[in-house]
N, C-alpha and C positions, 0 to 999 in steps of 0.2 A: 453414454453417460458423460456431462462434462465434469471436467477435472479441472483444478486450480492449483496449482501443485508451488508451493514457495521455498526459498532456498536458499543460500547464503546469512543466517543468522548465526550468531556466537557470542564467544565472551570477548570483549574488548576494554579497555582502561577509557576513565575518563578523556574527550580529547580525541578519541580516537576515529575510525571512519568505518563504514560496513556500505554493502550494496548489496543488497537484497532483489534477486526474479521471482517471477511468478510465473510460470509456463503454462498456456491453457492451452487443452485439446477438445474435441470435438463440439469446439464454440465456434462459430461466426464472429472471432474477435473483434472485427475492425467496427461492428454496430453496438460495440458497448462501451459505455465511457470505464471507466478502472479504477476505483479507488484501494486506497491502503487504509486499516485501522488497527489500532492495536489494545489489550489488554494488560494492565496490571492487575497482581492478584487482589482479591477483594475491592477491583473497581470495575466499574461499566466497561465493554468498548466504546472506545472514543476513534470520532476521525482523528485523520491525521493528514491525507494529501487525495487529490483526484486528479484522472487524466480524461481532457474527453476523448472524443471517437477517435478522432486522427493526429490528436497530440495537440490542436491548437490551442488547448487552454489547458491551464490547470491552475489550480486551489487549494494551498495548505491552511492549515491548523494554527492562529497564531503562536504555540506555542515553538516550532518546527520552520517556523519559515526565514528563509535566510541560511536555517544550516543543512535543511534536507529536500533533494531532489528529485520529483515522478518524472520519467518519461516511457514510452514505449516504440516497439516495433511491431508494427502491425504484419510486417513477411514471417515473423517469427513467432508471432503470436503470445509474446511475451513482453510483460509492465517490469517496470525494474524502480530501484528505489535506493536512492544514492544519500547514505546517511554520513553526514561529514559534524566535525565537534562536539560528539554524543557526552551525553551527561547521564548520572547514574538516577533522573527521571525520566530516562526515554526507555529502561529495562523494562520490557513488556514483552507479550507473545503477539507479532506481527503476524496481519492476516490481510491477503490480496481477496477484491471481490470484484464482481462483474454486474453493472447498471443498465438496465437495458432502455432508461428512461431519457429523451434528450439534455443535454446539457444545459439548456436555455430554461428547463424547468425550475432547477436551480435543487435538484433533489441526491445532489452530489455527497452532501456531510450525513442524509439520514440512512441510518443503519439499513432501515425496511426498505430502503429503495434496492437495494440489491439481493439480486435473485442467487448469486452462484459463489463458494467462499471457498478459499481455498482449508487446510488441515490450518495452519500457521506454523511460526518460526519464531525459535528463541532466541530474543535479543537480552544479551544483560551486561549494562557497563557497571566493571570497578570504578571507587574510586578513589 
């Protein structure tokens, strides 16, 4: 069964910085592009950032771009997610998910295009 397992969420102050994994197992990681999404309560999930297959592209959110980072390691089978200048609207429950659809598709920000999601992780900035 694969697993999506995310990690490095907390409480942090306005201003502040987090980075956030996502560790998959028993995926063929390297043929799936990686996005992040996140949820506030009483809101939809929203994208937030995408990686493709091998790292050479990615795609945030304009609300996110500029202060936060996708990258991955494909030896290690894990997306990571480098949140720097957090503001107390980026407090959501972050969720790593796995796209099995090419990147050129362009089907990177829809929710449905991803098959595999990890539990999620609590972000919540003071401020």
């Amino acid at each position: 069964q694969v697993q999506l397992v995310e990690s490095g969420g907390g409480l942090v102050q306005a201003g502040g910085s987090l980075r956030l994994s996502c560790a998959a197992s028993r995926l063929t990681f390297s043929i799936y592009s990686m996005g992040w999404f996140r949820q506030a309560p009483g809101k939809e999930r929203e994208f937030v950032a995408a990686i493709s297959r091998l790292g050479s592209y990615t795609f945030y959110a304009n609300s996110v771009k500029g202060r936060f980072t996708i990258s991955r390691d494909n030896a290690k089978s894990t997306v990571y997610f480098q949140m720097n200048s957090l503001k107390s609207e980026d407090t959501a429950v972050y969720y790593c998910a796995a796209n099995p659809q090419a990147w050129y598709s362009g089907s990177y920000t829809n929710v449905n295009a991803y098959d595999y999601w990890g539990q999620g992780t609590q972000v919540t900035v003071s401020s």
